[in-house]
C-alpha positions as semicolon CSV with decimal commas, in nm:
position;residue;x (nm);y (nm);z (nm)
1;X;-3,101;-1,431;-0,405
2;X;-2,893;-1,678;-0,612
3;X;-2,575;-1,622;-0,761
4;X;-2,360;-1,776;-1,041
5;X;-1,966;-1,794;-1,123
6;X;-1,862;-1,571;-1,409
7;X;-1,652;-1,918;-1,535
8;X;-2,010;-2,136;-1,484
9;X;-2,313;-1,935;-1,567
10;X;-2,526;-2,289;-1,512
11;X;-2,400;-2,323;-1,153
12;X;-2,590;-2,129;-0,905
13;X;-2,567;-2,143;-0,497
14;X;-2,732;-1,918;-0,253
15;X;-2,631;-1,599;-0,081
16;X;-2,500;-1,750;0,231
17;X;-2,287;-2,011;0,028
18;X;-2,143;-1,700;-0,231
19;X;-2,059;-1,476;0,090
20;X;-1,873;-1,725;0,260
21;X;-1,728;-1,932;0,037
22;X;-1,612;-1,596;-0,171
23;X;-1,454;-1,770;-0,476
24;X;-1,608;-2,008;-0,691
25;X;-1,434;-2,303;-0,725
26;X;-1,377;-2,235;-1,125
27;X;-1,204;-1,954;-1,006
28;X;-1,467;-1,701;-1,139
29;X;-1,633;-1,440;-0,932
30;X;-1,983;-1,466;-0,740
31;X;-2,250;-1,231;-0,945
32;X;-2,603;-1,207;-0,876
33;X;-2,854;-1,416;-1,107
34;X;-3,065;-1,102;-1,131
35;X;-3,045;-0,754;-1,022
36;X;-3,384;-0,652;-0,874
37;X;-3,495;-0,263;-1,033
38;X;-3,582;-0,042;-0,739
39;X;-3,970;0,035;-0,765
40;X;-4,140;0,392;-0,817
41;X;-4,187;0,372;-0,432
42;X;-3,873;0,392;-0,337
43;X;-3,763;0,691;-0,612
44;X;-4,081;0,894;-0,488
45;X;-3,940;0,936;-0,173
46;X;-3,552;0,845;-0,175
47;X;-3,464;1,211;-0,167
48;X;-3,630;1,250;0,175
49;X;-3,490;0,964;0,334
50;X;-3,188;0,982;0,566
51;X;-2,855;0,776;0,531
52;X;-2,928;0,450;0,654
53;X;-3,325;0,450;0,550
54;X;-3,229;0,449;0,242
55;X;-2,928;0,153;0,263
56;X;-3,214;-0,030;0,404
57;X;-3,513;0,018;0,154
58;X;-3,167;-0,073;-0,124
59;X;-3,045;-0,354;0,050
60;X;-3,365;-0,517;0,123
61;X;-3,509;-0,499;-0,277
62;X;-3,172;-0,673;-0,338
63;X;-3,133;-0,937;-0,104
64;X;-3,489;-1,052;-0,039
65;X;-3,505;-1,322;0,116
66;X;-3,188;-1,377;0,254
67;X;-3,265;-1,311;0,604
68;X;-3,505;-1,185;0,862
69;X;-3,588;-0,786;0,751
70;X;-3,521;-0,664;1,131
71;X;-3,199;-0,881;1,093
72;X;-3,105;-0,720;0,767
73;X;-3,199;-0,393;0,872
74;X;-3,002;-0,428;1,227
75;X;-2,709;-0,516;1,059
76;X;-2,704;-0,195;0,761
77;X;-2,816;0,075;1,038
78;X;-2,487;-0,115;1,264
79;X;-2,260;-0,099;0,993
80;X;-2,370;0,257;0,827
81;X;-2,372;0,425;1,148
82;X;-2,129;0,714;1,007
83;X;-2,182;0,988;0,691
84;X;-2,070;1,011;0,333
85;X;-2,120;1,359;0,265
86;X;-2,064;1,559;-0,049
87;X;-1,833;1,873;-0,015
88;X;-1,876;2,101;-0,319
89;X;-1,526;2,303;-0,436
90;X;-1,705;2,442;-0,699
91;X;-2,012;2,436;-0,945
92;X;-1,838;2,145;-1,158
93;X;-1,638;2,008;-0,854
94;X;-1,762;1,796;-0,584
95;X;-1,593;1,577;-0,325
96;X;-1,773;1,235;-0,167
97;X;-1,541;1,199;0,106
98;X;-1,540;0,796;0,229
99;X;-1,299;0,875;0,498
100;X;-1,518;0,924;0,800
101;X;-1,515;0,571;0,930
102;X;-1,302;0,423;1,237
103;X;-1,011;0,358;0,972
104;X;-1,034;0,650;0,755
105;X;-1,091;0,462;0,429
106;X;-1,407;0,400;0,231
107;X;-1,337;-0,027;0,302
108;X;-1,457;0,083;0,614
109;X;-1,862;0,029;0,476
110;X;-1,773;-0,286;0,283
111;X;-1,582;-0,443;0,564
112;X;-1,828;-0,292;0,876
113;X;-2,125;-0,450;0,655
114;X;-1,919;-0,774;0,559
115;X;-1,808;-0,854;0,888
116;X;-2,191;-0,895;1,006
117;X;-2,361;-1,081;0,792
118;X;-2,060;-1,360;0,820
119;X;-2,125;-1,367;1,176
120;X;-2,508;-1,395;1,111
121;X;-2,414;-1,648;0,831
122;X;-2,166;-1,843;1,076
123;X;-2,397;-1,840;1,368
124;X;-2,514;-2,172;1,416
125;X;-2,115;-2,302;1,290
126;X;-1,892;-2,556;1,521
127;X;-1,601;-2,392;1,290
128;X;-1,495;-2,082;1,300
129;X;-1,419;-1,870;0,999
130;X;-1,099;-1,781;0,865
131;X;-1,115;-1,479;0,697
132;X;-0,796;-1,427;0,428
133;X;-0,749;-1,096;0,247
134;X;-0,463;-0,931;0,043
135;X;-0,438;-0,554;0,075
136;X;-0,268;-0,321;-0,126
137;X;-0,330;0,006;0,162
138;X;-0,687;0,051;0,349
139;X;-0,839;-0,294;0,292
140;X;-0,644;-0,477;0,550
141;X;-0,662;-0,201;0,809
142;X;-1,084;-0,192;0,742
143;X;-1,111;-0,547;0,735
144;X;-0,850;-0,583;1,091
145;X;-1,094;-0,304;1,257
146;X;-1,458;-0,482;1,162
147;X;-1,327;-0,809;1,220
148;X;-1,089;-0,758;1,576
149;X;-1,264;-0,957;1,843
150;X;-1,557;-1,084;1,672
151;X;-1,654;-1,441;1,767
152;X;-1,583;-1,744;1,587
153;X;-1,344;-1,553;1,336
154;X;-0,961;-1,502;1,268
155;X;-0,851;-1,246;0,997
156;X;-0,499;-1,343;0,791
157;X;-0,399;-1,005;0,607
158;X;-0,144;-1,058;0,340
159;X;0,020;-0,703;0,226
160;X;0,303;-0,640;0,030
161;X;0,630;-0,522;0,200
162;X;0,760;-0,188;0,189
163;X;0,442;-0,120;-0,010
164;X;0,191;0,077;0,193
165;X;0,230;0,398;0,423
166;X;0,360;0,381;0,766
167;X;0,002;0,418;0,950
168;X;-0,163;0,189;0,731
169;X;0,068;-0,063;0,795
170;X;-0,003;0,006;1,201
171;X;-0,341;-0,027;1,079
172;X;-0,358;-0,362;1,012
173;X;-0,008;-0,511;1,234
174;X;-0,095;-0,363;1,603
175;X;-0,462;-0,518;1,674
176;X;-0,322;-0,836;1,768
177;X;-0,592;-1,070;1,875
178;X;-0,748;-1,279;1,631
179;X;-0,577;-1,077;1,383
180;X;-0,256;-1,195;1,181
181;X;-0,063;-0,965;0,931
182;X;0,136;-1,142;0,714
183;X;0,408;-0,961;0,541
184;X;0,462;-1,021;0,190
185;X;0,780;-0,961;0,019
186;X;0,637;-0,883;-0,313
187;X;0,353;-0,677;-0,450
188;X;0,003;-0,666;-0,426
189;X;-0,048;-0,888;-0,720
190;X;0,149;-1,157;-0,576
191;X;-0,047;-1,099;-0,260
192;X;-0,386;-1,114;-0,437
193;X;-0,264;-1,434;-0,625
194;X;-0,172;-1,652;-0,276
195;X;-0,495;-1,575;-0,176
196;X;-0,680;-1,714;-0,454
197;X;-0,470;-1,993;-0,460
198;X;-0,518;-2,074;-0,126
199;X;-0,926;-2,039;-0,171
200;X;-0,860;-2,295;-0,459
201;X;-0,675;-2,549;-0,287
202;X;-0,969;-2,764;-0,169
203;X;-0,808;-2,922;0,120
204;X;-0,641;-2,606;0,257
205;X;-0,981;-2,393;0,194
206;X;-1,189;-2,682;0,383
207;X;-0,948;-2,748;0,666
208;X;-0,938;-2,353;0,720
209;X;-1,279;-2,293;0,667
210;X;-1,179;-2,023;0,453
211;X;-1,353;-1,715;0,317
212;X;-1,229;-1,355;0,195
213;X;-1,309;-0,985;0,262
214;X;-1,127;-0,784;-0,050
215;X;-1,362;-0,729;-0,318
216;X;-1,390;-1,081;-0,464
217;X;-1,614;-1,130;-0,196
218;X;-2,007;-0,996;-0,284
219;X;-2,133;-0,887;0,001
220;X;-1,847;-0,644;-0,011
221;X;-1,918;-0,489;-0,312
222;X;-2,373;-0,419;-0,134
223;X;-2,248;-0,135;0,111
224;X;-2,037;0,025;-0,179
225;X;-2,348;0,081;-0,389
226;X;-2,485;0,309;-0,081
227;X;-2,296;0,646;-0,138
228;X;-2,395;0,673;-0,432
229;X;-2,703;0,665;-0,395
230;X;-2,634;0,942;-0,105
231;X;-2,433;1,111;-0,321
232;X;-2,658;1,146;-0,610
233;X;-2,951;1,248;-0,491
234;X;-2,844;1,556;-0,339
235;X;-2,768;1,703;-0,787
236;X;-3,079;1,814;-0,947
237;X;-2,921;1,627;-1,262
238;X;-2,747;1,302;-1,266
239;X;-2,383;1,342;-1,181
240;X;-2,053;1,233;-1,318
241;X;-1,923;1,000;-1,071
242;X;-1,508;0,993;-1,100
243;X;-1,391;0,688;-0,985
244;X;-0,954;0,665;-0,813
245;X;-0,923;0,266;-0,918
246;X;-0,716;-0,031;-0,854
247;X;-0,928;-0,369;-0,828
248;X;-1,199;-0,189;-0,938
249;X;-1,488;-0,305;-0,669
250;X;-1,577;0,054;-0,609
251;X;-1,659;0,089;-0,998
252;X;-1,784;-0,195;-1,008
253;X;-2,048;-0,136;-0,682
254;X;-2,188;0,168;-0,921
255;X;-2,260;-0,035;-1,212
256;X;-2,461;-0,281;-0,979
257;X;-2,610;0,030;-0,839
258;X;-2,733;0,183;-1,198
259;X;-2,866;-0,181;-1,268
260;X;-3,096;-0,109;-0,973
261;X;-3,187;0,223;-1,139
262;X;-2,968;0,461;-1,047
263;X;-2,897;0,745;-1,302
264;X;-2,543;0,877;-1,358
265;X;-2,411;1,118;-1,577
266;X;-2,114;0,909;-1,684
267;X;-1,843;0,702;-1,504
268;X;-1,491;0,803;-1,508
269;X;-1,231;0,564;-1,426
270;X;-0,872;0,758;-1,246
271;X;-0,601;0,533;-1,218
272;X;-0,190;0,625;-1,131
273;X;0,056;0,406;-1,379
274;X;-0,115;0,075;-1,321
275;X;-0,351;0,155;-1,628
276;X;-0,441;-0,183;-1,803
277;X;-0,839;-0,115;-1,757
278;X;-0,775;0,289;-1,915
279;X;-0,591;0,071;-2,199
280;X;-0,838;-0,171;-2,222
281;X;-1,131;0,141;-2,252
282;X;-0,932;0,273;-2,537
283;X;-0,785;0,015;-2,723
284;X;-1,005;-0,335;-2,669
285;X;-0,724;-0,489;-2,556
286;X;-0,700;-0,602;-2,176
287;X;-0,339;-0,683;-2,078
288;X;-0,259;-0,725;-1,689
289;X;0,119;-0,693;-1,600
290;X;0,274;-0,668;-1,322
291;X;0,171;-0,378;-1,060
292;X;0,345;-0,045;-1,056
293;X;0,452;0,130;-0,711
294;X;0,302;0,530;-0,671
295;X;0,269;0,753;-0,413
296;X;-0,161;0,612;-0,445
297;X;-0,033;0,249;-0,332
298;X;-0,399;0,158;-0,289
299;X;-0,480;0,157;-0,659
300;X;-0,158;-0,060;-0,759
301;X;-0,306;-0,316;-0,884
302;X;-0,168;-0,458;-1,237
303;X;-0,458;-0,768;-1,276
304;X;-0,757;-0,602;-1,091
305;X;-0,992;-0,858;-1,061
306;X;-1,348;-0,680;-1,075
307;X;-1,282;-0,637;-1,418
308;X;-1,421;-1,010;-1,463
309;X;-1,759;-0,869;-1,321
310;X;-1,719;-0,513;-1,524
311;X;-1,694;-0,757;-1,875
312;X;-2,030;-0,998;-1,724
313;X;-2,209;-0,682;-1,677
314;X;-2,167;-0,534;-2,026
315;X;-2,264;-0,882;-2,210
316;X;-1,844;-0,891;-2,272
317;X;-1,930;-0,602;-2,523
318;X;-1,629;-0,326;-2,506
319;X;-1,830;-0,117;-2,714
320;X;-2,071;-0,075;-2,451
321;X;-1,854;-0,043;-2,147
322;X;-1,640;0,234;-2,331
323;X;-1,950;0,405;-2,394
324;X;-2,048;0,393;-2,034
325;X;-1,712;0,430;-1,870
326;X;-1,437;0,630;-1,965
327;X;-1,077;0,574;-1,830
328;X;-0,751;0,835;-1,729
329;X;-0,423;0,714;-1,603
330;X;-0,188;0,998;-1,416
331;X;0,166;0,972;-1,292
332;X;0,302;1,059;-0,942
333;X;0,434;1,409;-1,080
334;X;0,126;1,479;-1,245
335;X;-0,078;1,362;-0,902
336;X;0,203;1,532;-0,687
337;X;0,124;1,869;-0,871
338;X;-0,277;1,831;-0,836
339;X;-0,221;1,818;-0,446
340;X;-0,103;2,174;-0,451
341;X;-0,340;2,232;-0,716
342;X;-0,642;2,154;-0,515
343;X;-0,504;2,330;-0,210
344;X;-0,422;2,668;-0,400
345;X;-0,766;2,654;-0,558
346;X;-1,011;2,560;-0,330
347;X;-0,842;2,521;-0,020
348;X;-0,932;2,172;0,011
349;X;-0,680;1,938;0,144
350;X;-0,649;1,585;-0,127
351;X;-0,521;1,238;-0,054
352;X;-0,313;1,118;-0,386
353;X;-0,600;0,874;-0,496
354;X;-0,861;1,145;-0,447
355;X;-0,570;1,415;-0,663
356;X;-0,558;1,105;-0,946
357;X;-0,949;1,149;-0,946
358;X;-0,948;1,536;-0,962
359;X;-0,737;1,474;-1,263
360;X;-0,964;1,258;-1,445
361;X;-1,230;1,516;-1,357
362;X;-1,024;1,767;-1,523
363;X;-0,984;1,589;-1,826
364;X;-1,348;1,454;-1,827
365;X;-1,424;1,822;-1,803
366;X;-1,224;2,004;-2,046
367;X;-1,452;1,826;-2,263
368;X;-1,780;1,817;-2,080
369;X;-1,741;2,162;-1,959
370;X;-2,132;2,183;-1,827
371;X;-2,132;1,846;-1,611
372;X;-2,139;1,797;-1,257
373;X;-1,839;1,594;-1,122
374;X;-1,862;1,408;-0,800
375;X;-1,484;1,316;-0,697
376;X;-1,451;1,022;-0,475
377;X;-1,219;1,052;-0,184
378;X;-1,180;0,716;-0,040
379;X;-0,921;0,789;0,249
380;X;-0,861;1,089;0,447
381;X;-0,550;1,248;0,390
382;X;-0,411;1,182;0,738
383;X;-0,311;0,833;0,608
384;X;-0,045;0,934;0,382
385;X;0,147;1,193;0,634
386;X;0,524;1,155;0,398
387;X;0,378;1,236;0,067
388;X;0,107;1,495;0,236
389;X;0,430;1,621;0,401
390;X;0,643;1,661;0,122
391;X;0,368;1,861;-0,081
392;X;0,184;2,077;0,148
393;X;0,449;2,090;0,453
394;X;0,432;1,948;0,821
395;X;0,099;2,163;0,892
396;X;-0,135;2,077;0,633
397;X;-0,326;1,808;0,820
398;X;-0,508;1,735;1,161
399;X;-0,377;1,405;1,217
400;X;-0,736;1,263;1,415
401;X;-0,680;1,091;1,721
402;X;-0,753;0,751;1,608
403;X;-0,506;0,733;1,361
404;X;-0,249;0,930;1,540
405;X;-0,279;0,708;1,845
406;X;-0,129;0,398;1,646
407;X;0,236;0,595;1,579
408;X;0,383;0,390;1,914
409;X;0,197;0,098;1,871
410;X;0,459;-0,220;1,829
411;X;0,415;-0,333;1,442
412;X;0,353;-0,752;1,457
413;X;0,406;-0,926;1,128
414;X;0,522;-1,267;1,019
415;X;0,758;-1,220;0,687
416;X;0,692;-1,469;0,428
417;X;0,814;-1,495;0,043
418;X;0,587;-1,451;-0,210
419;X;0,521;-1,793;-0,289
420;X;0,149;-2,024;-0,260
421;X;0,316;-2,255;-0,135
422;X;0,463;-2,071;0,170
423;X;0,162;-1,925;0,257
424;X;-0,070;-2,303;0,204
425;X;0,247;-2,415;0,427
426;X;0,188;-2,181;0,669
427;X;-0,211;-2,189;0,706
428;X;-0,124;-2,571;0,730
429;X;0,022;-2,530;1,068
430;X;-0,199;-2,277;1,196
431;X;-0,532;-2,421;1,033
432;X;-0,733;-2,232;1,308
């Protein structure tokens, strides 16, 4: 498998080099040179399959080659080795819940996946990888989890301060180990934009031995295609697949996954006030700006930067990506009121990404009236406990036990300004 930069077409490395390097040095984004088409094999009998027979039989068509097939296959069945299931509300209304990893967030498959094949990749390495990722909620806690303890790796997590809910932040500051939190005092954005300008600061990303685990990074975006291939094989018809969004790597995962052959009804982009790729859907014209804080702090993102590989996969034609995608944007009233919504209808208890996607469904549906939506739920509720408190009272949710064991744990974070040069300054001094 080779791979190219979306600046440099021309330039292609290999799979190993794409993982762990993570950003092209043209600051583009890794895509693959072709996208394999599943054969007639595989669709004769995917339906039959269980969970991680199926990641294999995916994963190896698309990265042949790469690696030993036991290797490959160890590492999926290691990484996968918890459900996605569908929970149907109603005939038009289904929920993909992504929250039943060890951190309760759907980065739990990218980052369990991720976090193997670098170690397989790094193996035979004198250096150790330093793995440096900006989160805007459940990245940094998925990436601290998959990553705490593993040999001949360090994680740096930039998040922004004040910015994310109370357990996520335990999430990702009480590991300790070869984990570092650093706490950003700023937004997301200005997280996400140290971190590529760290990655393009030769010197600092060779010295380091840098590579990245948000979305930027491939092999994060392989594992992502999975569920829905799980999820859509269990619909006698293609489903609509609606989409919460903020850097837009789960979207993104899907339209790898339909290249491969996958059939969808339609995609439906949700997003909270940080709407520049609903804009950009309805108007042609993409205009990042600065993020937006909502109670759905994952998907504040104001300059997602998937939406490089969304434009390389559509040819950089808008009229087919708005034909394929459409896009909603909500508010936190209008995603406050869907909580209760969801609750008093179904009796199903909603995170406020996975109430931003019900919306969207709504919408898709007051026009599509006869499709089948499948609502992605990418963290369990548990994780937001003061807005889930707030709407639904002090009852509504089983806090599981390991989430509700990190409420004493001591937070550990290193405050820093929101500056590249602070944070080049800081990796510097602590180069491993």
């Amino acid at each position: 498998m080779r791979l190219y930069s979306t600046n440099s077409p021309d330039s292609l490395v290999d799979f190993g080099e794409a993982v762990l390097r993570s950003l092209p040095a043209d600051n583009g984004l890794y895509m693959p040179e072709t996208i394999p088409q599943l054969g007639d094999d595989f669709w004769a009998t995917w339906k039959t399959l269980d969970f991680q027979e199926m990641a294999c039989r995916v994963v190896s068509t698309l990265l042949q080659g790469v690696m030993p097939e036991d290797d490959l296959r160890a590492i999926v069945c290691d990484a996968l080795n918890f459900p996605a299931p569908v929970v149907k509300l109603d005939e038009q209304h289904h929920v993909l819940e992504l929250f039943h990893g060890p951190t309760l967030a759907f980065k739990d498959f990218g980052a369990r996946f991720m976090a193997r094949v670098m170690a397989w990749l790094n193996k035979d390495s004198d250096q150790p990888l330093t793995v440096l990722v900006a989160t805007s909620g459940d990245t940094g806690g998925a990436v601290a989890h998959a990553f705490h303890n593993v040999p001949g790796t360090r994680v740096i997590i930039l998040y922004p301060s004040g910015k994310v809910s109370g357990l996520q932040e335990k999430q990702l500051t009480a590991l300790g180990g070869n984990i570092t939190a650093l706490e950003i005092d700023g937004s997301f954005d200005d997280c996400q934009r140290m971190v590529k300008s760290a990655f393009l600061d030769k010197e600092t990303a060779k010295a380091c031995n840098l590579t990245s685990a948000n979305s930027i990074n491939i092999s994060r975006l392989i594992p992502q295609m999975l569920y829905y291939f799980e999820a859509a094989r269990q619909f006698d018809k293609p489903p609509v697949f609606v989409i919460p969004s903020g850097n837009f790597g789960n979207l993104t995962a899907l339209l790898l996954a339909t290249r491969m052959g996958l059939q969808v009804g339609h995609i439906v982009a949700a997003t909270n006030a940080n709407d520049v790729v609903p804009q950009y859907l309805s108007s042609s014209s993409y205009e990042p700006r600065a993020s937006v804080a909502t109670i759905s702090n994952a998907m504040d993102v104001g300059a997602p930067s998937n939406f490089a590989r969304m434009v390389e996969i559509f040819g950089d034609d808008w009229k087919s990506m708005a034909a394929a995608i459409s896009g909603y944007a909500f508010d936190d009233r209008q995603t406050r009121a869907a909580i209760h919504e969801v609750k008093d209808r179904f009796g199903y208890v909603i995170d406020p990404h996975g109430a931003v996607g019900y919306l969207a469904a709504e919408a898709w549906l007051t026009q599509h009236p006869d499709d089948t939506t499948v609502i992605l739920e990418t963290a369990h509720p548990a994780k937001f406990p003061e807005t889930m408190h707030e709407e639904l009272g002090a009852d509504a949710i089983d806090v599981p036990e390991r989430l509700a064991c990190l409420a004493d744990e001591e937070k550990v974070s290193i405050p820093m300004a929101a500056e590249e040069a602070a944070l080049k300054a800081w990796l510097a001094a602590n180069p491993a």
